[in-house]
N, C-alpha and C positions, 0 to 999 in steps of 0.2 A: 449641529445640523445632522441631520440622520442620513446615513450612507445608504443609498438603494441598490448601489451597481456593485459588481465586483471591478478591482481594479489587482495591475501585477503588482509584485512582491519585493522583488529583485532578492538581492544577498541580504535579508532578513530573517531571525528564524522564525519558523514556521510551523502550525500544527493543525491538522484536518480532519476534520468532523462529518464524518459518512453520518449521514440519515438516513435506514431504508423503509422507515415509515413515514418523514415528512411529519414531526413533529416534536423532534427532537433538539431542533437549534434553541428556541430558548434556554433547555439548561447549558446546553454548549454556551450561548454564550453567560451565562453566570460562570461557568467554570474557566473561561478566558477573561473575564472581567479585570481591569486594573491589572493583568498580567503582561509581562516582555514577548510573549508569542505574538503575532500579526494571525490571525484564524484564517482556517478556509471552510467556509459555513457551507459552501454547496460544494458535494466530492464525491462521486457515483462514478461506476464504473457499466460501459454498457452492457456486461454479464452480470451484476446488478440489478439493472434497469431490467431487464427481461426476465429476471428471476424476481422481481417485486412488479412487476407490468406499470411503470412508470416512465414516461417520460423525460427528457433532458428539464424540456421546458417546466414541469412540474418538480423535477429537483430545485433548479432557482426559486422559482414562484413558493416554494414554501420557505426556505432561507429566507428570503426577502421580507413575506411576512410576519415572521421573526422579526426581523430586523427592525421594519418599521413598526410591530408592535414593543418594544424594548426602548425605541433611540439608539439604535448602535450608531454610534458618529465617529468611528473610527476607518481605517482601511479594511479591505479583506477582499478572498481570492476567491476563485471558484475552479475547481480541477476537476477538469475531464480524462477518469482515469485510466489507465489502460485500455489505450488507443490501440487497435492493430489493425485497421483496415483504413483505405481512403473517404471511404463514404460513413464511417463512424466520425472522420476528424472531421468533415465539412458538418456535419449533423450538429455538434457540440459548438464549432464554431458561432451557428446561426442560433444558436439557443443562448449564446454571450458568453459562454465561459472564459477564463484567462488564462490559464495551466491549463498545458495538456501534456496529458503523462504519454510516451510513445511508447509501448510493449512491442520491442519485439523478440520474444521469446521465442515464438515460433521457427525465429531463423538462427538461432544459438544452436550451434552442433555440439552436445552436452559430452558424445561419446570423444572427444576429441585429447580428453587426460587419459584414456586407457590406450590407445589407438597406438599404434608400434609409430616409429618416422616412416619406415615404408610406406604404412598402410592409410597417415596422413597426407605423403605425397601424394598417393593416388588417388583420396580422396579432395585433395585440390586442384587436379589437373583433370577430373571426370564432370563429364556436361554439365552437374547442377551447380557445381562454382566455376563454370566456365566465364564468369563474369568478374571476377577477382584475379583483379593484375598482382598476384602472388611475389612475382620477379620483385613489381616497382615498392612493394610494403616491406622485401626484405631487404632492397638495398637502404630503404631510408630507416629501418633501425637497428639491422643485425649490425653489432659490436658497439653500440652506441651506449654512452652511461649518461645517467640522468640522476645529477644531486638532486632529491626532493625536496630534504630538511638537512638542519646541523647533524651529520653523523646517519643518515638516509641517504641510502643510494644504489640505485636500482637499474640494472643492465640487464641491455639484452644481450647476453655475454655466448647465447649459445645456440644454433639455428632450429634444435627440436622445440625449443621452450620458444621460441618468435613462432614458428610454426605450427604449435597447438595454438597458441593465442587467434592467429591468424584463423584457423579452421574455426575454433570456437564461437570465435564472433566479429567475423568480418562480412560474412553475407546480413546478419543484425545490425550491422553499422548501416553499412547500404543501405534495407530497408529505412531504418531509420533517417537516415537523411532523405530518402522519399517524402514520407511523412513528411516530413520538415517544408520540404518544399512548398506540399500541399499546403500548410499554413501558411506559408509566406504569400502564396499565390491569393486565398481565403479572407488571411485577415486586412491583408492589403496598407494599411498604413494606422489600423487600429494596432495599440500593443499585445503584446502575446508572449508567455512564457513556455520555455519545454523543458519536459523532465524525460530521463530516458532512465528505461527500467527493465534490468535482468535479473530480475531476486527470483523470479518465476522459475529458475530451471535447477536439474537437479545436484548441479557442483558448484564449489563458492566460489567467489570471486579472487584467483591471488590478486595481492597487490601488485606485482607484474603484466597481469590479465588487466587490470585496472588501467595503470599507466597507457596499456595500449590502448585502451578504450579511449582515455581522456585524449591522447595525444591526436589518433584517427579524428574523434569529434571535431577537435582543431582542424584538422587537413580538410578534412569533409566540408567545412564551416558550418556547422549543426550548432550555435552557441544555444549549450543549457543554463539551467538555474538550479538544475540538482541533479544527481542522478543517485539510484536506486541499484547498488550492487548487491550478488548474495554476500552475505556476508556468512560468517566460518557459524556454528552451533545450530540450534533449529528454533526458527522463528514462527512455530504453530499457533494456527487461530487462537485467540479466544487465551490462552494461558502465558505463565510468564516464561521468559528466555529459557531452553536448558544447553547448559553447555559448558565449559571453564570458562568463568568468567576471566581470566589473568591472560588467556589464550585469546580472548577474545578482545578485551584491551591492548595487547600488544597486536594485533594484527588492525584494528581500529584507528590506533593513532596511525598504521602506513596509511590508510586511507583517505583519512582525515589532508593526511600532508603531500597528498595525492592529487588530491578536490581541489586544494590551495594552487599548489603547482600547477595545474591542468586548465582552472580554470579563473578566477576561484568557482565554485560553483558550491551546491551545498549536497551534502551528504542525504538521501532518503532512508527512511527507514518503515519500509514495507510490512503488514502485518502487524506494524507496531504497538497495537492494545495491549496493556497488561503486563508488559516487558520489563517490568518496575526494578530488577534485579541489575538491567546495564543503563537505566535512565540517568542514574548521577557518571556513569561513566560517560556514557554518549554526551551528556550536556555538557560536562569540562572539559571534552576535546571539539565539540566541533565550538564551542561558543556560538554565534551567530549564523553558522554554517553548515546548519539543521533546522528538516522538514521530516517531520512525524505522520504516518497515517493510521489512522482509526478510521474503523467501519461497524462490526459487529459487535463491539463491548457497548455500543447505544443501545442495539436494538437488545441484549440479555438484557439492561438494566429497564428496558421494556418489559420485558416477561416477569423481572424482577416485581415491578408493580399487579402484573397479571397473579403472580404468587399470592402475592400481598393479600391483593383484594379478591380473588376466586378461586381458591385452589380447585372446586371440581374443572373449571376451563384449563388450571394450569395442567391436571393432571391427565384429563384429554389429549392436550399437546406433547404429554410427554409421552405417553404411547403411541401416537403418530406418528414422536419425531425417531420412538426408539425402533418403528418400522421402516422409516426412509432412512435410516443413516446409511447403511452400509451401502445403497445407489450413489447419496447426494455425495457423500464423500471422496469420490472418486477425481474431482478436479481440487480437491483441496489438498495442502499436508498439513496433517491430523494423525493423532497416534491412538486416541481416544477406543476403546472395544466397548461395547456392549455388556459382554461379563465384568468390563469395569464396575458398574453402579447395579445393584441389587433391581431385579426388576419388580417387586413388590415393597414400595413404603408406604410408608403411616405420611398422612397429610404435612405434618409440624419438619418432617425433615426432606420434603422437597427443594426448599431453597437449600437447603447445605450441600446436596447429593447434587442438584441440577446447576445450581449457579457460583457456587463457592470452590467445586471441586472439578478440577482440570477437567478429566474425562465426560462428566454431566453437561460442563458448559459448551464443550465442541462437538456434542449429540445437536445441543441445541442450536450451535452457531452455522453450522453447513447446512443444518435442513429449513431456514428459513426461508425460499423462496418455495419450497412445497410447500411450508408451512400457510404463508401468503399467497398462493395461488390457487393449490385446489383442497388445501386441510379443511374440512367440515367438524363440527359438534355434532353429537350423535342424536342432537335436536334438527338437524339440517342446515344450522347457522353456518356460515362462514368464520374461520378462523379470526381469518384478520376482520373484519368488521365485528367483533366481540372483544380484539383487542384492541380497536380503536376508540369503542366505547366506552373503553376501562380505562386508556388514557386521556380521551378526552375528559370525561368524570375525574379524574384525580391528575391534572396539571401541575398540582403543587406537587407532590410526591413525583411524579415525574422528573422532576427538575431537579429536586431534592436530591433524590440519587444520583443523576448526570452529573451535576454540581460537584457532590462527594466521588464520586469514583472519575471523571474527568482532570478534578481539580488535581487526584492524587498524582496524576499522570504528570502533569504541569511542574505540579510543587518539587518531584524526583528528578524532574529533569535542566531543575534549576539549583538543583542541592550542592553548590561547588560555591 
């Protein structure tokens, strides 16, 4: 029987499939097919939405379509992602979503690991954290040890290090439990899942910074189903992890045994297309207790097709995309330059230069809502309705590649 609705997840793992053209879930689900992931076939976020001028309700409504053109008769989710406002989480609610991801990044005080203890004192006792009972957070964990795991064990042994944690992200907790409310108040006695997500800011998450996180969640009574930490190396659009991977394993597993401890809950992993390098790591630590998100390696293996089948349209696009980058990139992290990629090629090596090679693909991954909103052909077509008619016309080949490059994602993170 064919699944039309989303439903939650719980402590299952999980992997999410952004569409920002609403035509992508068929091969998403060829590439979950027969696989241990639970999918989240509808997963937009409303800076997304506004940058592809879509809809909540039009993100499901094409998932669905899928769905019931396929038979999927299995479960699956729908994540409303990066939520930061009240009137975005009731928006998402009423369009049925089941995950919602809470961002609050905006209330993370990033400058908080350079900051002297003086000059964090001060900035906790000054009007804008005048809302943070600072006293009652450091009596309940300053000197406090917490066994995590066999041979894990993590203290707040010292009042500066409770005290950045606390500036960091205790006015984010807050928020975040706002939010939360609002769902409870919203979804009413329908189910709902939350995910809470700080990968947005610009320092990682210690595992110390973590435990506090998890521990507040508890106090707070916020109960998640993942959350979303920075984690240490750089997790840029569109390309694979750079960073020590052995560096990044070891600080992994504290996290891992963090999530367990805290909650259980499961570990998010933000930006996560392409990451192929820590997919066998992340999959044999968190086993079941990991949630994957993709969004823009769909839409390249969109334009992949547009290669394919037009290179004068593809090569249009790429001089468009190589005039908007340096604007669109400015809410993203991307390392990507322009003098990266040669700006004069022969048609046969677009796909190597734009979609194969790091810098090419996150010219092209951050300026897609220009690209879909006001990019023209120098016919006066519309971008995107010239790429809709290349995808509608070539469905198989659509799928084809989601399939292959989706699956790869899957197959890595099951390699243990």
């Amino acid at each position: 029987m064919t699944v039309l609705k989303p439903s939650v997840i719980g402590l299952k793992k999980s992997f999410g499939f952004g569409d920002r053209l609403g035509v992508a879930t068929y091969g998403h689900i060829d590439a979950v097919h027969k696989k241990d992931f639970i999918p989240i076939f509808a997963q937009q976020s409303i800076r997304e939405m506004k940058r592809t001028n879509r809809t909540p309700q039009q993100v499901m409504e094409s998932a669905v379509d899928a769905i019931r053109d396929l038979s999927w008769n299995s479960p699956w989710g729908a994540d409303a992602d990066h939520l930061q406002t009240k009137e975005d989480v009731i928006k998402m609610v009423k369009a049925g979503f089941t995950l919602f991801t809470i961002d609050p990044s905006a209330y993370v005080f990033n400058e908080a690991d350079t900051l002297s203890v003086h000059e964090l004192s001060g900035r906790l006792s000054s009007a804008e954290d005048s809302d943070l009972n600072v006293d009652e957070i450091m009596d309940l964990y300053l000197g406090k040890s917490y066994k995590i795991d066999d041979g894990v064990k993590i203290a707040f042994d010292t009042k500066e290090a409770l005290l950045r944690a606390i500036a960091k992200y205790s006015r984010a907790l807050n928020y975040t439990q706002s939010l939360y409310q609002t769902l409870v108040s919203e979804c009413g006695d329908r189910p709902f899942e939350v995910e809470m997500s700080v990968d947005e800011t610009e320092t990682p998450t210690s595992p110390l910074e973590h435990l506090f996180i998890g521990l507040e969640l508890k106090r707070l009574q916020v109960k998640v189903v993942s959350l979303a930490p920075r984690f240490i190396g750089d997790f840029e659009k569109g390309i694979d992890y750079k960073g020590d991977l052995k560096q990044f394993e070891e600080h992994y597993k504290q996290h891992i045994a963090i999530a367990r401890y805290c909650g259980p809950y499961k570990l998010s992993i933000h930006s996560g297309s392409d990451k192929f390098q820590i997919y066998p790591i992340i999959g044999r630590l968190s086993r079941d207790l990991l949630h994957v998100k993709t969004a823009g390696t769909s839409y390249l293996e969109a334009l992949r097709v547009v290669c394919r089948v037009d290179r004068e349209l593809f090569s249009e696009i790429v001089t468009f995309c190589r005039n908007r980058y340096n604007t669109d990139k400015a809410t993203y992290h991307v390392s990507a330059e322009l003098k990266h990629i040669p700006e004069k090629l022969d048609n046969s090596d677009f796909e190597t230069w734009y979609l194969n090679h790091p810098s090419g693909r996150q010219i092209l991954h951050v300026t897609y809502g220009s690209v879909l909103i006001e990019g023209k052909r120098e016919n006066g077509a519309g971008f995107k309705e010239s790429i809709m008619e290349i995808l509608n016309n070539n469905k198989s080949l659509y799928r084809e590649f989601l399939n292959k490059h989706l699956g790869k994602h899957i197959e890595l993170l099951s390699a243990y």
